[in-house]
C-alpha atoms as a printed R data frame, in Angstrom:
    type eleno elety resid chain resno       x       y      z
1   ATOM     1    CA   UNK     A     1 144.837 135.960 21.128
2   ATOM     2    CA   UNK     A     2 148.773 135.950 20.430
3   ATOM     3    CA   UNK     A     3 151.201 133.847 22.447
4   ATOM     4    CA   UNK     A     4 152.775 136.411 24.018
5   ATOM     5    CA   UNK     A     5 149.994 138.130 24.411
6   ATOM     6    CA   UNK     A     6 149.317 136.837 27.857
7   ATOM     7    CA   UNK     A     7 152.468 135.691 29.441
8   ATOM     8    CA   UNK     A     8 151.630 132.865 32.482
9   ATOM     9    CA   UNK     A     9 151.238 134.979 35.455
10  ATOM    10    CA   UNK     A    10 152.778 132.537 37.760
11  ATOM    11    CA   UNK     A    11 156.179 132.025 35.755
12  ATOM    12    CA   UNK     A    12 156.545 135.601 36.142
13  ATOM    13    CA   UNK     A    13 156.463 135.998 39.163
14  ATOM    14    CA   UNK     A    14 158.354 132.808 39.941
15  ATOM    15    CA   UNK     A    15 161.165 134.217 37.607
16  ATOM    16    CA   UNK     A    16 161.536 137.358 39.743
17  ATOM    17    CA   UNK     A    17 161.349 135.379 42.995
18  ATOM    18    CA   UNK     A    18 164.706 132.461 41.943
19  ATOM    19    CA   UNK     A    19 166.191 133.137 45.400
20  ATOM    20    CA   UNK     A    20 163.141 133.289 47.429
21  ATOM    21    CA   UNK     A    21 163.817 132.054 50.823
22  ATOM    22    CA   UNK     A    22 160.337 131.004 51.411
23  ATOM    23    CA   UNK     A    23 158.597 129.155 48.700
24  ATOM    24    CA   UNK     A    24 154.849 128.589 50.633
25  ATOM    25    CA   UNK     A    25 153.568 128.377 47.052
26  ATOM    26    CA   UNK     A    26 154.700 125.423 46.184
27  ATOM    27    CA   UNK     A    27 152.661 122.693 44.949
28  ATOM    28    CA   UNK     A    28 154.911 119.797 43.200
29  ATOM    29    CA   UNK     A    29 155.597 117.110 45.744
30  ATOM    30    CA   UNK     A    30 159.422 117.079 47.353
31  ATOM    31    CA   UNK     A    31 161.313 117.070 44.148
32  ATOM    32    CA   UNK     A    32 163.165 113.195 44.081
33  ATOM    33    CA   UNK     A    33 167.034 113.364 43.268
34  ATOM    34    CA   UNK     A    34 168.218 110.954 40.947
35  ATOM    35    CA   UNK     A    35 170.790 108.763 42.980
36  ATOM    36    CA   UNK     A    36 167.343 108.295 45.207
37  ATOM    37    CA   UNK     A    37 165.549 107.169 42.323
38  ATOM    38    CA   UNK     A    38 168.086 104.440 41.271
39  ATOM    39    CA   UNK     A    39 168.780 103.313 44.627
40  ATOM    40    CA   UNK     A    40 164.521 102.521 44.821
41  ATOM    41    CA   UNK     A    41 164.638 101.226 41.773
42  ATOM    42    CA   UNK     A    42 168.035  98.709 42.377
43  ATOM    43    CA   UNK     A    43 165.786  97.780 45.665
44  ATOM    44    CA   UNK     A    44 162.592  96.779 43.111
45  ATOM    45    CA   UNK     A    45 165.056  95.074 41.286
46  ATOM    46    CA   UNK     A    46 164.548  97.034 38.311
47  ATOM    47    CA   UNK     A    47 168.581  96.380 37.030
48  ATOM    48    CA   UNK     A    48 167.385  95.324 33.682
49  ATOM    49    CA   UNK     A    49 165.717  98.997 33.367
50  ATOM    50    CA   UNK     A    50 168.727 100.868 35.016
51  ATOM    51    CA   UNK     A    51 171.125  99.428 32.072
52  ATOM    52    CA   UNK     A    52 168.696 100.834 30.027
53  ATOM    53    CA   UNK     A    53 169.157 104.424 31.419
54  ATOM    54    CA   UNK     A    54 173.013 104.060 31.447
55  ATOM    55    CA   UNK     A    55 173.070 102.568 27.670
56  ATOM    56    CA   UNK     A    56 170.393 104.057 25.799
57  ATOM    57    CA   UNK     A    57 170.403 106.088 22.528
58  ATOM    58    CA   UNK     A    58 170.666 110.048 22.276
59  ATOM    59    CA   UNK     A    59 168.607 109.823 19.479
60  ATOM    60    CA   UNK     A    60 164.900 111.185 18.872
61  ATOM    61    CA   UNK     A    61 162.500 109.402 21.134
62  ATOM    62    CA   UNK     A    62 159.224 107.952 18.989
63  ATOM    63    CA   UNK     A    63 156.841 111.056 18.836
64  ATOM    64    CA   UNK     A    64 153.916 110.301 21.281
65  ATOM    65    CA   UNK     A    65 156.050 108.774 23.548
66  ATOM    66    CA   UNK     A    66 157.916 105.320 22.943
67  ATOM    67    CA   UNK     A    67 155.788 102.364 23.334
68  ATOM    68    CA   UNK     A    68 157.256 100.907 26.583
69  ATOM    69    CA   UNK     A    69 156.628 104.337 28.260
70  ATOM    70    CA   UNK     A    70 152.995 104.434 26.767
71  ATOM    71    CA   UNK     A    71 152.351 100.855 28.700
72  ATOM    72    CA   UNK     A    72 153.907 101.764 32.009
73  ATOM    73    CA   UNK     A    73 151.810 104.852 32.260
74  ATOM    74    CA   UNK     A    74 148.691 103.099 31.098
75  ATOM    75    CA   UNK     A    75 148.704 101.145 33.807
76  ATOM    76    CA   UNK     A    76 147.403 104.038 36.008
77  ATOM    77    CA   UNK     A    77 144.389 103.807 34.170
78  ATOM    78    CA   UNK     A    78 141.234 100.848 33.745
79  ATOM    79    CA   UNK     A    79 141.778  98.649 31.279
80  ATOM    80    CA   UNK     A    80 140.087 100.885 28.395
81  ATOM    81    CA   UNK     A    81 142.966 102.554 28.396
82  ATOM    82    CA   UNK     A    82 145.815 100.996 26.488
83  ATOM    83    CA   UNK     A    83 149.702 102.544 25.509
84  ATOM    84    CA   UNK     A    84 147.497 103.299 22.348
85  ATOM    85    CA   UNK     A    85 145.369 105.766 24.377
86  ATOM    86    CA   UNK     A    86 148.302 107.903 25.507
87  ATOM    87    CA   UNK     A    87 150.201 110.393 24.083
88  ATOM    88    CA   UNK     A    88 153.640 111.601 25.721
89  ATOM    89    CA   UNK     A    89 154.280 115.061 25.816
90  ATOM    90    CA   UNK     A    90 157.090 117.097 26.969
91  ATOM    91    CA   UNK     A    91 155.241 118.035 30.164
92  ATOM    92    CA   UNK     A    92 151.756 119.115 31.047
93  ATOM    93    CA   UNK     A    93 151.833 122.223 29.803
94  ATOM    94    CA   UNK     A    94 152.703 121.367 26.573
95  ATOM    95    CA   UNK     A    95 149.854 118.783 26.632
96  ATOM    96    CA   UNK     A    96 147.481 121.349 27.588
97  ATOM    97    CA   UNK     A    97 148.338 124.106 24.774
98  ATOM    98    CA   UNK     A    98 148.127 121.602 22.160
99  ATOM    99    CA   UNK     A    99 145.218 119.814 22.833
100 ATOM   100    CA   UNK     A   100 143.506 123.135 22.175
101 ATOM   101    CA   UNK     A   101 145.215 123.859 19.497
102 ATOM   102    CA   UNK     A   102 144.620 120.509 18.550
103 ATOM   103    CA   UNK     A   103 140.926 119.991 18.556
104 ATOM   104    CA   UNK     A   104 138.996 123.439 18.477
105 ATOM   105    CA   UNK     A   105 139.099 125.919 15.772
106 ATOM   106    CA   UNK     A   106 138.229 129.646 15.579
107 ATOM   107    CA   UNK     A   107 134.877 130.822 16.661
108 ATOM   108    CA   UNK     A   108 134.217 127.523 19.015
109 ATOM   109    CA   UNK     A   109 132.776 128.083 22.509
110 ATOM   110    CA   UNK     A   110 134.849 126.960 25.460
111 ATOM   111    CA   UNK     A   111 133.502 126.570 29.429
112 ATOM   112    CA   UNK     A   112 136.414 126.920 32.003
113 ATOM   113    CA   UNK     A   113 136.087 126.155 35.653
114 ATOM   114    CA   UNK     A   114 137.923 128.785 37.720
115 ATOM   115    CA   UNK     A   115 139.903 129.389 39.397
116 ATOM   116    CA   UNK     A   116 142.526 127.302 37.956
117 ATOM   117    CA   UNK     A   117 145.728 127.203 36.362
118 ATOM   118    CA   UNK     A   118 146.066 129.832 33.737
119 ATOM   119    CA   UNK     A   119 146.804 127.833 30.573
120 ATOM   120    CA   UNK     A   120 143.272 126.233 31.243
121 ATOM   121    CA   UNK     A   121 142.281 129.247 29.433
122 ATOM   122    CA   UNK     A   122 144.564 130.830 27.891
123 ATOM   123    CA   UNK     A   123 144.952 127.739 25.415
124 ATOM   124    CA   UNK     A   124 141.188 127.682 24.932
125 ATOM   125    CA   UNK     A   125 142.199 131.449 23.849
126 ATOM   126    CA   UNK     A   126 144.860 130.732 21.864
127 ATOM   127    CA   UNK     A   127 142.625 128.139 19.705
128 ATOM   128    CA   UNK     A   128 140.529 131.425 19.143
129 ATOM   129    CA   UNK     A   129 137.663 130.219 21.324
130 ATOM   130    CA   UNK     A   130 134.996 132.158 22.990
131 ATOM   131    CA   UNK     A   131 135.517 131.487 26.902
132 ATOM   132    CA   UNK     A   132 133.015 131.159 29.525
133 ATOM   133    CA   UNK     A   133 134.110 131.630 32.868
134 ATOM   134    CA   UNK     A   134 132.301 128.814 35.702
135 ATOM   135    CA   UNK     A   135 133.511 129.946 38.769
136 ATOM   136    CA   UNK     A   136 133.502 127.950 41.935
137 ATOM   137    CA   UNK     A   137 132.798 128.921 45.275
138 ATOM   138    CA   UNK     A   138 133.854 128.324 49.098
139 ATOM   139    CA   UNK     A   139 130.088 128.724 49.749
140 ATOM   140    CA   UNK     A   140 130.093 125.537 48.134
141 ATOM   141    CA   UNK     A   141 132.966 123.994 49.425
142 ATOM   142    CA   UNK     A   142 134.740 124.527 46.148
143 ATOM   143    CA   UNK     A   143 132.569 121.780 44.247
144 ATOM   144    CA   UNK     A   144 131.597 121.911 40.766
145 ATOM   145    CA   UNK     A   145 128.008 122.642 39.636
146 ATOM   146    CA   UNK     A   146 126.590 120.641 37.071
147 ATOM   147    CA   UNK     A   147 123.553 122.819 36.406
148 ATOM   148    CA   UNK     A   148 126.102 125.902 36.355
149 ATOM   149    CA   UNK     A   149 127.920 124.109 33.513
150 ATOM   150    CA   UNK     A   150 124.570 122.632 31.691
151 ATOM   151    CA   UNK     A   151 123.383 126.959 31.993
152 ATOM   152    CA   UNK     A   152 126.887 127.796 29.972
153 ATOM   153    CA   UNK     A   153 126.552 125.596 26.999
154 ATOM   154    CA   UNK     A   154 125.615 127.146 23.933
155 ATOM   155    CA   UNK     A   155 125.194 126.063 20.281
156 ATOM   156    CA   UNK     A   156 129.133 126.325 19.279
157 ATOM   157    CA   UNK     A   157 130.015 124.794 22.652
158 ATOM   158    CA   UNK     A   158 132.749 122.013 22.591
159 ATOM   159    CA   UNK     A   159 135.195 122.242 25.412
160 ATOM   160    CA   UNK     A   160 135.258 122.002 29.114
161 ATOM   161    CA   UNK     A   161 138.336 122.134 31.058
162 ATOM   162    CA   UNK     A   162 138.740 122.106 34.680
163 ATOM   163    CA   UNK     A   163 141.238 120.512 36.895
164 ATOM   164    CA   UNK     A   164 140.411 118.081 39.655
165 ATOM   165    CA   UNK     A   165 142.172 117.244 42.189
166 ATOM   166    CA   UNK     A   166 141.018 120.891 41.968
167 ATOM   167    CA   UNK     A   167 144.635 123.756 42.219
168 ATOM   168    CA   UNK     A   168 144.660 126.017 44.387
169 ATOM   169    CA   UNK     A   169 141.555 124.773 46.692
170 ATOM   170    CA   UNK     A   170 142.268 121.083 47.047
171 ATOM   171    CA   UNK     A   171 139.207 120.121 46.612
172 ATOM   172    CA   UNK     A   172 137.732 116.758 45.187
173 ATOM   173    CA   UNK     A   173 134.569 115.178 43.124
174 ATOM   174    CA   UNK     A   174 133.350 112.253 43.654
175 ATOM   175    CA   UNK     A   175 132.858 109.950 41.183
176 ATOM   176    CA   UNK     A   176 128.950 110.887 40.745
177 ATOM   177    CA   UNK     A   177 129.568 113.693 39.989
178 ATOM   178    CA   UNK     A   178 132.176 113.160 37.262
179 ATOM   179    CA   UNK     A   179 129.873 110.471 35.861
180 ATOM   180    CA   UNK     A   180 127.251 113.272 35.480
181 ATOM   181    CA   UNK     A   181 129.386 115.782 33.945
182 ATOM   182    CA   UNK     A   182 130.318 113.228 31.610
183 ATOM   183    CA   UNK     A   183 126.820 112.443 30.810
184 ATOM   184    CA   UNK     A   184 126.206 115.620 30.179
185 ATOM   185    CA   UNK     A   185 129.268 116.557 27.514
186 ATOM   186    CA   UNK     A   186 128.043 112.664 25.706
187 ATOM   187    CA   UNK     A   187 124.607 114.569 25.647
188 ATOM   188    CA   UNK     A   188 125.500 117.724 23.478
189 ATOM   189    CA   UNK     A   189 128.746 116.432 21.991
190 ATOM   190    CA   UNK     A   190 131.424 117.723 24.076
191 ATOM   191    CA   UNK     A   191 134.979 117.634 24.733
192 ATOM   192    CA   UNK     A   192 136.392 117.550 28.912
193 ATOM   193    CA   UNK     A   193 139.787 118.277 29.252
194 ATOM   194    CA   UNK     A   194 140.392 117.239 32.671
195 ATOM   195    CA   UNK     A   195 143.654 118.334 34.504
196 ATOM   196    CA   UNK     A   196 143.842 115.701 36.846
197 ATOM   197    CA   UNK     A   197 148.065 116.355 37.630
198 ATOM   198    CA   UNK     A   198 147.396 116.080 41.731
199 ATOM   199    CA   UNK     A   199 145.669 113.211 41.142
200 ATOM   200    CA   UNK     A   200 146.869 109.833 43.105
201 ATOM   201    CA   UNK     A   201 147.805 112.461 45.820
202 ATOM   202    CA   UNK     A   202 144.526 112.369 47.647
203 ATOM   203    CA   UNK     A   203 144.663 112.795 51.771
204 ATOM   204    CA   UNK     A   204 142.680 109.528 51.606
205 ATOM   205    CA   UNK     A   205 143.238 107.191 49.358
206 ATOM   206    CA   UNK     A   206 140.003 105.637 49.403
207 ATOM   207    CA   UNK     A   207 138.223 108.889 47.993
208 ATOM   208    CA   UNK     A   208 139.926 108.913 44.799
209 ATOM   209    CA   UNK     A   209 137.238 107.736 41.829
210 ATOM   210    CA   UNK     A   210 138.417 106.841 38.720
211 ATOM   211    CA   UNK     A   211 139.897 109.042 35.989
212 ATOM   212    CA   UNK     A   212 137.346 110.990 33.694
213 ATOM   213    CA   UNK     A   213 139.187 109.406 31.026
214 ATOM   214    CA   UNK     A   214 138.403 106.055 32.323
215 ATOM   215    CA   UNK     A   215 134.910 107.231 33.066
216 ATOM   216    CA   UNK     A   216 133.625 108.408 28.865
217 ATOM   217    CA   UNK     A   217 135.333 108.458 25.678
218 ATOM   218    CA   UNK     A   218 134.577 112.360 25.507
219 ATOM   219    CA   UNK     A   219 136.936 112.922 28.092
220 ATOM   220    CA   UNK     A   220 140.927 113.753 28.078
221 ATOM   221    CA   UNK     A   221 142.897 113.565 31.176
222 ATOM   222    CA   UNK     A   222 146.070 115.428 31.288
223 ATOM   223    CA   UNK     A   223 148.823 114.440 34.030
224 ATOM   224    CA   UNK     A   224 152.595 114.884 34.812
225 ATOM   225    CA   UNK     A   225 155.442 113.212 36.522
226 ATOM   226    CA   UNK     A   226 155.803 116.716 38.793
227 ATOM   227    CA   UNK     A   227 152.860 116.440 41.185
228 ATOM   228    CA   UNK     A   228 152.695 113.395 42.438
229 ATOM   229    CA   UNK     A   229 156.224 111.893 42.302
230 ATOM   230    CA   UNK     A   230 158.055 115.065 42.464
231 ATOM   231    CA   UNK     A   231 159.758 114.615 39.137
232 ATOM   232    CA   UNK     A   232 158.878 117.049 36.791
233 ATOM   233    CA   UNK     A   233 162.648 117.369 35.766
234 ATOM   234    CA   UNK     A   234 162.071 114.139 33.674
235 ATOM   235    CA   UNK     A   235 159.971 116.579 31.622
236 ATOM   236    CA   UNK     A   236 157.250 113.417 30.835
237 ATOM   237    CA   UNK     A   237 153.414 115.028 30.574
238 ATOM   238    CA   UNK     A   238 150.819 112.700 29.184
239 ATOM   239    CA   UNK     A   239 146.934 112.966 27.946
240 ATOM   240    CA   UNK     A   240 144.928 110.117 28.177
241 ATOM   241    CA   UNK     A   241 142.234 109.161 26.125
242 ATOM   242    CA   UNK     A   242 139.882 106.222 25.185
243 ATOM   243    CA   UNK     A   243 139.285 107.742 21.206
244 ATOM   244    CA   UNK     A   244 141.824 106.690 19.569
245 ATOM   245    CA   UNK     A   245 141.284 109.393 16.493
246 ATOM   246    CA   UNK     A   246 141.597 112.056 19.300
247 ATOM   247    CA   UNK     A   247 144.913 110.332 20.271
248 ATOM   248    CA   UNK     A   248 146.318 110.331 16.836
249 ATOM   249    CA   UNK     A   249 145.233 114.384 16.181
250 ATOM   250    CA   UNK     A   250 147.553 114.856 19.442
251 ATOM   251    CA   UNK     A   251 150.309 113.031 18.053
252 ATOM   252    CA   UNK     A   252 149.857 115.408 14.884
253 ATOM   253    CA   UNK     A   253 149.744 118.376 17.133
254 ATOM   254    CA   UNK     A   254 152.712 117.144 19.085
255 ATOM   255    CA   UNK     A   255 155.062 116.060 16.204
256 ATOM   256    CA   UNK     A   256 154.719 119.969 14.639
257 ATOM   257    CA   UNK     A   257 155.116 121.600 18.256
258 ATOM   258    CA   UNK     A   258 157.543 118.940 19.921
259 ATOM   259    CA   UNK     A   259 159.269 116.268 17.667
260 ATOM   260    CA   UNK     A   260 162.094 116.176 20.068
261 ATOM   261    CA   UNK     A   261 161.994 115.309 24.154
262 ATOM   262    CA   UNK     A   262 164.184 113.045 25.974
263 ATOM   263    CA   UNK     A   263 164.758 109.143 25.919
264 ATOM   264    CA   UNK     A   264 166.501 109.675 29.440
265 ATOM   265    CA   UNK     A   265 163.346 111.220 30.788
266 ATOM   266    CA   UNK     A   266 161.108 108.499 29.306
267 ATOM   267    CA   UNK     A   267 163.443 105.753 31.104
268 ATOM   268    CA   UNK     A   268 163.784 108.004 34.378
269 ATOM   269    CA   UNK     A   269 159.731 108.089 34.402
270 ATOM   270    CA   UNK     A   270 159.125 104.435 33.997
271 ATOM   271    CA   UNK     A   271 161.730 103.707 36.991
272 ATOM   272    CA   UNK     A   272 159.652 106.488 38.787
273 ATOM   273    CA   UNK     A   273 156.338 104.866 38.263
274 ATOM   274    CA   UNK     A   274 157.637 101.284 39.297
275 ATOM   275    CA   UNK     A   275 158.237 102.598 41.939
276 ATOM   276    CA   UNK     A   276 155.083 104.467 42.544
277 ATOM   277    CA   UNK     A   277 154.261 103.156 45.987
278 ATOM   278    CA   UNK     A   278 157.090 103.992 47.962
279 ATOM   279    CA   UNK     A   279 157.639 107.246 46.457
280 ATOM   280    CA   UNK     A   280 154.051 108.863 46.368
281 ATOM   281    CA   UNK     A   281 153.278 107.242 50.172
282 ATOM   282    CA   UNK     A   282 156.407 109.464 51.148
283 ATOM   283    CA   UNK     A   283 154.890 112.273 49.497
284 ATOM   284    CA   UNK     A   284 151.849 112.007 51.263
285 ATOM   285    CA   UNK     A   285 153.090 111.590 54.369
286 ATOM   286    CA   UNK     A   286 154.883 115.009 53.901
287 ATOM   287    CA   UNK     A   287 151.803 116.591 53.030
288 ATOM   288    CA   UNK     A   288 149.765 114.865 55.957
289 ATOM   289    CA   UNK     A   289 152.453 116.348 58.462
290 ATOM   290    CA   UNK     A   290 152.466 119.388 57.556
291 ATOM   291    CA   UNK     A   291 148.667 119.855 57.037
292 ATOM   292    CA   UNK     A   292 148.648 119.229 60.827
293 ATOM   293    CA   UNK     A   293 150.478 122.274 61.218
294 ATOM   294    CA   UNK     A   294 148.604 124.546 58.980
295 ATOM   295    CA   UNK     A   295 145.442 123.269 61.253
296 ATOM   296    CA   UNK     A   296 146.706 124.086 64.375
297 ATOM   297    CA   UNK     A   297 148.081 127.791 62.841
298 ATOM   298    CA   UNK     A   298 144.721 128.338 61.244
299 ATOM   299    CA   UNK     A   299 142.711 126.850 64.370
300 ATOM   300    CA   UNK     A   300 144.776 129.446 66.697
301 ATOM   301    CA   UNK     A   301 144.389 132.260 64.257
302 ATOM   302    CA   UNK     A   302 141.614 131.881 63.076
303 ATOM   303    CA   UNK     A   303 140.282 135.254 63.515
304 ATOM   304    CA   UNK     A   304 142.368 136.678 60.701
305 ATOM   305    CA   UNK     A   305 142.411 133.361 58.594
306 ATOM   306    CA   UNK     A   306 139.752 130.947 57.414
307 ATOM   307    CA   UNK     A   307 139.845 127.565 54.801
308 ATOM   308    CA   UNK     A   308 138.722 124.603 53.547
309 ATOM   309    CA   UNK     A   309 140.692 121.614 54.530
310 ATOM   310    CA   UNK     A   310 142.057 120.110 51.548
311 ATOM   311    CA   UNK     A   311 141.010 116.696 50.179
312 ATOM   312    CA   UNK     A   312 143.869 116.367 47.388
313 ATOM   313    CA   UNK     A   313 147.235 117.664 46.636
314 ATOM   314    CA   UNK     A   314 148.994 120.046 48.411
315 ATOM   315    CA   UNK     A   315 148.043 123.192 48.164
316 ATOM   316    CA   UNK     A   316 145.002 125.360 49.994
317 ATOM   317    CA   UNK     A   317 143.155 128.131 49.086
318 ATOM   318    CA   UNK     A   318 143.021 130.661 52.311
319 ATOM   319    CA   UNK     A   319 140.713 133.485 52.750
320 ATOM   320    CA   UNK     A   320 142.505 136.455 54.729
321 ATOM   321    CA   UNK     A   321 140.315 138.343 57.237
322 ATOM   322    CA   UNK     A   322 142.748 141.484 57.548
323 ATOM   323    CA   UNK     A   323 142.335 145.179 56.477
324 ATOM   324    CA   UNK     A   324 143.993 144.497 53.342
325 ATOM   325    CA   UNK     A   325 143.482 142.360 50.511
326 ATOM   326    CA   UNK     A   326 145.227 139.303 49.319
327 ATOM   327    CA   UNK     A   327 147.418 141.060 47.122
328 ATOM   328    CA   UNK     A   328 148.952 143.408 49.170
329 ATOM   329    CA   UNK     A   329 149.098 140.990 51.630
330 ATOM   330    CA   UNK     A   330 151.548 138.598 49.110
331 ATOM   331    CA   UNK     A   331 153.125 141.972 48.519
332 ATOM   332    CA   UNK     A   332 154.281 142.274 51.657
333 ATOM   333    CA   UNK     A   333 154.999 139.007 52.656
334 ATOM   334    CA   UNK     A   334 157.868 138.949 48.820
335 ATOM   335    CA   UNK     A   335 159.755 142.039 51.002
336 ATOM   336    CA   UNK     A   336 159.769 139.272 53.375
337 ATOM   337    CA   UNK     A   337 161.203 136.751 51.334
338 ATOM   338    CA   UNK     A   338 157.833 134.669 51.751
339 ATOM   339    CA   UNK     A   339 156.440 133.475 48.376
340 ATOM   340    CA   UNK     A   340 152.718 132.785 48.427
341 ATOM   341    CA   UNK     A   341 150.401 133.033 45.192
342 ATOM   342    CA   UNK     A   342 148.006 136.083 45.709
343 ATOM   343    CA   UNK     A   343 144.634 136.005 43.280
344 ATOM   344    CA   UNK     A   344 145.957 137.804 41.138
345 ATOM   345    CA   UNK     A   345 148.181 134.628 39.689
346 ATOM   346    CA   UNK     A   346 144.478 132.886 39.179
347 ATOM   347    CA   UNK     A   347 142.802 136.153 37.466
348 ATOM   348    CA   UNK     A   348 140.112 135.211 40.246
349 ATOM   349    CA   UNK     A   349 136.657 137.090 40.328
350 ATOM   350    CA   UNK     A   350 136.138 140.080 42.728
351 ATOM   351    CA   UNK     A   351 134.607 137.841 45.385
352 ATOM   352    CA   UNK     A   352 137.711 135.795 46.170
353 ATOM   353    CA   UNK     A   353 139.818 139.182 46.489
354 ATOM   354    CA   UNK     A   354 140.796 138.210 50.222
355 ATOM   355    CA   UNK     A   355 142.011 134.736 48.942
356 ATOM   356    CA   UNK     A   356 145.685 133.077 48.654
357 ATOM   357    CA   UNK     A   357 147.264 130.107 47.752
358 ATOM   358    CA   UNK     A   358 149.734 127.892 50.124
359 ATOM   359    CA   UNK     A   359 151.830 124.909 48.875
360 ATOM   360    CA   UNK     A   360 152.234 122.262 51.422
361 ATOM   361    CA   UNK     A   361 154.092 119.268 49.713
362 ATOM   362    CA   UNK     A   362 157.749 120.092 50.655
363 ATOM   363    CA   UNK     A   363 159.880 119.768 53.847
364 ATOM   364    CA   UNK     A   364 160.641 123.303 53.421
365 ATOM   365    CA   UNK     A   365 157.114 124.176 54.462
366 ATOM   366    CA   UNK     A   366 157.094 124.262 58.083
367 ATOM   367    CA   UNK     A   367 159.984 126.983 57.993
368 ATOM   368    CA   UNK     A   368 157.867 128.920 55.409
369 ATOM   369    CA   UNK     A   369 155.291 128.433 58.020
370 ATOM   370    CA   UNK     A   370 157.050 129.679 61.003
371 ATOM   371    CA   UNK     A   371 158.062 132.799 58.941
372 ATOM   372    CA   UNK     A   372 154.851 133.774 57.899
373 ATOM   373    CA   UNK     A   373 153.742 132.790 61.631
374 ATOM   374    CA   UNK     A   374 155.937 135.187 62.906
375 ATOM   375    CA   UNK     A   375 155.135 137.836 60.081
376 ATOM   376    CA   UNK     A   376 151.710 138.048 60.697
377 ATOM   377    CA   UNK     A   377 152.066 138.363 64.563
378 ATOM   378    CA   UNK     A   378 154.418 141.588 63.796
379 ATOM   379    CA   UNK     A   379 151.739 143.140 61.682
380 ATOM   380    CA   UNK     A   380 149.040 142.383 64.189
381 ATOM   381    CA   UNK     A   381 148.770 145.106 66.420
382 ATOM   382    CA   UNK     A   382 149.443 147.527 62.902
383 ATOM   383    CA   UNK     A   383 146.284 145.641 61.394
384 ATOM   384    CA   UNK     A   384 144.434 146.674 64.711
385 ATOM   385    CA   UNK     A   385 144.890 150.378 64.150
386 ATOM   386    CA   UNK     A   386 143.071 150.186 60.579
């Protein structure tokens, strides 16, 4: 597969869409302004780390990420994970490509859980792997299936990727079942690459389990400043990993692909982690507001809309119950100026046709709401006649 060969579906359509009035897609948490950020970071008493920002040297930052960036993130993970087990990248997608790139070769066998973000598989692709599609299911409340996995491995199997807190569903394993899926890749020898970038954004706190990377050494977790804390403009992605010989193939991969990201994001996503707390509990409570609202819209209308209540992140995956499919309903609703993502941006399978995705993580999402609320009540009585 070329690069270009398969351009991300979602960046498309968000680069048609700039002055969208509407944006119910979106799933990064309220993005966080930088006079916010130093004021909560002057309140921590973080003034030795704001001179930092305000002094610090426009030239390259230490490929990998520099060491005191390494250590603050690190400290989102158990203790077998040290700044030695991360590698910075200049965002998650980065991260994702090149792991791929990094650590399978031409004529390996990949299994990706879908549906899921598209550079889960395209970057299996792009490594010149043979993909295997494990597709999950509202039948089973969007959970993974270990036996569906164990069924796809074959004898040049050495990657599984999925993400978890799971985009678009919101869905969530448990930590059993992680444990058992990394059992099962320690039994034949496999790579996970685990896209865990809504994780820490769980509805309840006390469901989140611990990170696959804390969980086995065959295990990479990829994550980002965007989801959580709303600042993907520091441009800071990470992968985490116990194996430290993994680690240093990434930094290989990274220092051909990205030599160069910035010092100022590095120091911008340190003051954004000590900070963690306050930021990430006003994120939440965003998302727990407004998933009131979608369950009293969906509870009301529920004969023309059905879903899963989310466990993690913010975004939903919602079956449509109308005359028309999920595409031309996200059709209609863009001459609207109301952005959802239709399943077409997920490639999924025929059977999730009548499903879209919502974002739910923003203060603009109640007046996305109302606008779709008041969309779909128009086209009611035109959805009767079909």
């Amino acid at each position: 597969m070329h690069l270009l060969q398969n351009p991300i579906r979602s960046e498309e359509l968000l680069a048609k869409t700039i002055s969208i009035t509407h944006r119910f897609y979106a799933s990064s948490s309220e993005p966080l302004g930088h006079s916010e950020l130093i004021k909560l970071a002057e309140q921590q008493g973080e003034h030795e780390l704001i001179e930092r920002f305000n002094h610090h040297s426009l030239g390259y930052a230490d490929n990998g990420g520099s060491l005191d960036v390494r250590e603050e993130i690190a400290q989102l993970y158990h203790d077998n994970i040290s700044a030695d087990n991360i590698v910075v990248f200049p965002g998650a997608q980065t991260g994702m490509t090149l792991t791929a790139r990094a650590l399978l070769h031409p004529g390996d066998h990949a299994i990706i859980v879908t549906p899921s973000y598209q550079s889960l598989e395209d970057s299996a692709k792009l490594a010149g792997c043979e993909v295997t599609r494990v597709a999950l299911s509202p039948d089973q409340n969007w959970l993974l299936s270990i036996a569906a996995i164990e069924a796809s491995i074959k004898s040049n199997t050495k990657y599984i990727a999925l993400n978890d807190p799971h985009n678009p569903s919101g869905a969530l394993l448990d930590a059993e079942t992680k444990t058992a899926l990394c059992s099962l890749a320690e039994k034949h020898q496999l790579l996970i690459l685990s896209d865990e970038v809504y994780r820490m954004l769980e509805i309840e706190p006390n469901l989140r389990s611990p990170s696959m990377a804390d969980i086995s050494a065959n295990a990479l977790a990829l994550s980002t400043m965007s989801k959580p804390w709303g600042a993907g403009g520091t441009g800071i992605g990470w992968i985490a990993c116990q194996d430290l010989s993994l680690c240093e193939k990434l930094r290989r991969a990274q220092h051909i692909y990205a030599v160069c990201f910035s010092r100022a994001g590095e120091i911008q996503a340190m003051m954004v982690l000590r900070c963690s707390d306050q930021i990430i509990n006003k994120n939440l409570n965003i998302i727990k507001t407004n998933l009131k609202l979608l369950e009293q819209y969906f509870a009301v209308n529920d004969d023309l809309f059905e879903w899963i209540r989310p466990r993690a992140g913010g975004t939903g995956f919602v079956k449509f119950k109308g005359p028309i499919d999920a595409n031309r309903l996200a059709s209609d609703l863009l001459v609207q100026g109301i952005l959802i993502f239709p399943p077409s941006i997920f490639d999924c399978e025929d059977s999730l046709s009548q499903y879209f995705r919502i974002g739910f993580s923003r203060t603009t999402m109640p007046a996305a709401l109302e606008a779709f609320a008041q969309y779909i009540d128009q086209q009611r009585t035109i959805w009767a006649q079909q």
